[in-house]
C-alpha positions, 0 to 999 in steps of 0.5 A: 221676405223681409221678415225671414229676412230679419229672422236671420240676421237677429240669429247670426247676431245672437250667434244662436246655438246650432239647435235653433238654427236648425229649424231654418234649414240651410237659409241664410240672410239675403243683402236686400241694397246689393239685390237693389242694386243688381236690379238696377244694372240689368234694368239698365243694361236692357235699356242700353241694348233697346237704345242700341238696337234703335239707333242701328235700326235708324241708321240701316233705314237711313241708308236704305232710304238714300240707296231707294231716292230716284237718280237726278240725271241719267249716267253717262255711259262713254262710247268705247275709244278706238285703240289707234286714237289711244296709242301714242303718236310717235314723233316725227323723225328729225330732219336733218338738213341735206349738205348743199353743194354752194358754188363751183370756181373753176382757176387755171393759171397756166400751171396748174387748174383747180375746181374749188368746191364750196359747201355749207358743211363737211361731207364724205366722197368717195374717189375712183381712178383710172387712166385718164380719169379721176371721179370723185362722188360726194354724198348726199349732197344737194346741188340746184342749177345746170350742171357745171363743165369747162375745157382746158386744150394745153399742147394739143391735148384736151382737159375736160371736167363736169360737176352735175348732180345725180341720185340725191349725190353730186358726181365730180368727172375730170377727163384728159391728159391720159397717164400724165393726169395728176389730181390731188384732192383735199378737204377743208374746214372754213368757219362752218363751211368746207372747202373741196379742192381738185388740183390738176397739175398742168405742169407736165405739159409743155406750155402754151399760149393762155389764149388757146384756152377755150374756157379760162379761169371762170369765177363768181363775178359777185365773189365779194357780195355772195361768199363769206369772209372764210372763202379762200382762194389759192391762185397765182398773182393777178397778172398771170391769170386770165380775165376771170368770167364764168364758165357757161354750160356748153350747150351740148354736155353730152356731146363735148363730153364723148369728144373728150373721152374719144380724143383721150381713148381709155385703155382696155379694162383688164389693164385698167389701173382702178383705185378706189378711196373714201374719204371722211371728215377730219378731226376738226369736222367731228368736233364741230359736229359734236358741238352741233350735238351740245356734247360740249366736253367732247367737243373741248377735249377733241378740240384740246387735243387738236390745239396741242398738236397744231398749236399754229392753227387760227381755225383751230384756236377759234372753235375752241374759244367757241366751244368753251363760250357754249359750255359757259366755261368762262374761266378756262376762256379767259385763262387760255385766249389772251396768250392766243390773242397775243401770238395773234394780235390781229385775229379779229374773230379771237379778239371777238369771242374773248370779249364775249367771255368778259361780256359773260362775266359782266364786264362791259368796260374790259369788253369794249378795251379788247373790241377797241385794240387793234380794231379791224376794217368797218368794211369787212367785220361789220359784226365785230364793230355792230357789238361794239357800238351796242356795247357803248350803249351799255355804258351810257357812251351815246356820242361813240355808240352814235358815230360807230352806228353811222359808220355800219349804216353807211356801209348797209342802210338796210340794217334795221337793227343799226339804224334802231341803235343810231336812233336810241343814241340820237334821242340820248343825245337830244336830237329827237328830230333826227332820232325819229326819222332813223325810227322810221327807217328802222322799220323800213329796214330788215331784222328787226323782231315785234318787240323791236318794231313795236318800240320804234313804231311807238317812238316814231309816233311820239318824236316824229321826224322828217323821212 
């Protein structure tokens, strides 16, 4: 091969004449290094398909062999769930507190007799009159204890009234006087209380001696220990009423109450003057009850409103200083209550909330002016002044926190929480003698949390302290 090979390559360089190049045919020369190397690369190519082919051979073998080891442990097959046990539990309706019906205060001052209902919140009732009659139903509220009944016997005639409670309601009957029983009826808002009161006009009746009455003015003989300050009663002086007593269940309700409706005999039902009335909560009671709900904004603009057109109502002013202190608005707080607290120089309860607004802001020293400024009776406002020894605490006044704690412990010794304050103002004040026993009475007292009774106990131990 090599040899033609040459042959060629001399005649293509001798540029032979056709004749001679004629007796090789159509032969030509070959490149011998570029067939070298053709050879080459198809060697290498097999080589790259044979290297390839092993190294896909290994890893089928590879996962072939992981798929075929033995399991360690045996799968865990999970037992089917009941379809009750995976729906979601839906939550528990909220209960919402009944509305309870606190006390009745039967007054009579001669002139007139009024049933003075106690609540612990608003209620809607519902008012039927007929002749003779007046009945009036309060919804859903709850009443604990013996029905409560009287008589009033005025010029011969007979006055009789009865508060039981029945179905899950409280049902309020007066009874008497025929055409000339006038009663009027109104609801009111105190503090987070209410009020209902059942005025019976006596004075169209001719006047008789107080000591024909067979059930006088019955009132809580404990008044000042049970009710809170926003109980109000509306009566004449003290010496044109009767020795007040508490009026007792009479022993047969039933009976007096049939002898009250068969001396005062109820015309024929067809001639029967029925009226029929509901009654629901006034504005201030919808806005406290937005309040309740946390829907702040309504609450103001419902209580802003009620301020404008009753610009005179203390009750009003103070929810809306409430209101504004839960909504944390500070600077409208700040910006409206001292012109009120100026008309109302005496309103301990506004003096209070604006001094929990500078409190908010952090300013102790202007809190403690306004607690200090026409300050109320310890006796009666006992928070007001408990705020305001805490307060001194704050600012390292220990000599007044001190005092104004004896004062609170004198009226209410029990008061774990006043006894604690004395006790941390005393240790201030280097009388670790004195300090550790009022720590020893702070856990005697009431009102106290575990963190608090932690610290005194811990207190205690180290000062000691005589009992």
């Amino acid at each position: 091969m090599s040899l033609v090979n040459d042959m060629l390559r001399d005649l293509e360089t001798r540029r032979a004449a056709p004749a001679e190049r004629e007796q090789l045919g159509s032969l030509y020369a070959v490149d011998e290094a570029g067939a070298a190397r053709r050879e080459r690369y198809r060697r290498m190519r097999r080589g790259l398909l044979v290297a390839g082919a092993l190294v896909v051979a290994a890893v089928g073998l590879f996962l072939l062999s992981e798929r075929l080891q033995p399991v360690a442990q045996p799968p865990v097959v999970s037992a089917p769930v009941a379809p009750a046990l995976i729906e979601e539990v839906a939550p528990p309706p909220e209960v919402v507190a009944a509305t309870r019906l606190l006390d009745v205060l039967p007054q009579n001052d001669g002139r007139r007799f009024v049933l003075q209902l106690l609540l612990d919140r608003s209620v809607s009732y519902q008012r039927v009159d007929t002749t003779g009659s007046v009945n009036f139903r309060l919804n859903d509220v709850q009443f604990t204890g013996e029905p409560r009944t009287g008589r009033i016997e005025k010029a011969g005639q007979t006055l009789s009234w009865r508060v039981e409670p029945q179905d899950g309601d409280v049902n309020v009957l007066i009874i008497g006087f025929g055409d000339q029983l006038n009663v009027a009826d109104r609801l009111e808002s105190m503090g987070e209380r209410s009020q209902l009161w059942l005025d019976v006009s006596l004075g169209s009746i001719a006047e008789a001696d107080p000591q024909t009455l067979s059930l006088p003015v019955a009132e809580s003989p404990d008044m000042d220990e049970e009710l809170p300050d926003w109980v109000t009663r509306e009566v004449e002086p003290a010496e044109t009423l009767n020795e007040p007593a508490r009026a007792k269940p009479s022993p047969e309700p039933k009976a007096m109450l049939r002898a009250a409706v068969a001396a005062e005999p109820v015309a024929p039902s067809a001639k029967a003057n029925l009226t029929i009335g509901a009654h629901q909560p006034d504005p201030l009671a919808q806005a406290r009850s937005a309040l309740d709900r946390g829907d702040h904004l309504t609450a103001i603009q419902q209580l802003q409103a009620l301020h404008q057109a009753q610009p005179d109502n203390p009750e009003i002013s103070r929810w809306l200083a409430r209101a504004y202190l839960s909504a944390g608005d500070t600077a409208a707080l700040l910006k409206w209550l001292p012109d009120q607290l100026q008309a109302r120089p005496f309103d301990a309860e506004l003096r209070e909330l604006l001094a929990r607004g500078q409190l908010q802001l952090g300013d102790q020293g202007a809190a403690i002016a306004t607690l200090q400024q026409n300050a109320p009776p310890l006796q009666r406002h006992t928070a007001y002044h408990a705020l305001l020894a805490a307060l001194y605490q704050q600012v390292n006044d220990w000599s007044a926190s001190a005092a104004t704690y004896r004062q609170l412990i004198a009226v209410q010794p029990g008061h774990g929480a006043w006894q604690l304050g004395l006790a941390i103002a005393l240790e201030q004040l280097d009388q670790p003698a004195q300090a550790g026993r009022h720590y020893r009475l702070a856990l005697q007292g009431q009102g106290l949390d575990e963190s608090a009774r932690r610290f005194a106990t811990e207190r205690a131990g180290s000062l000691g302290g005589t009992q």
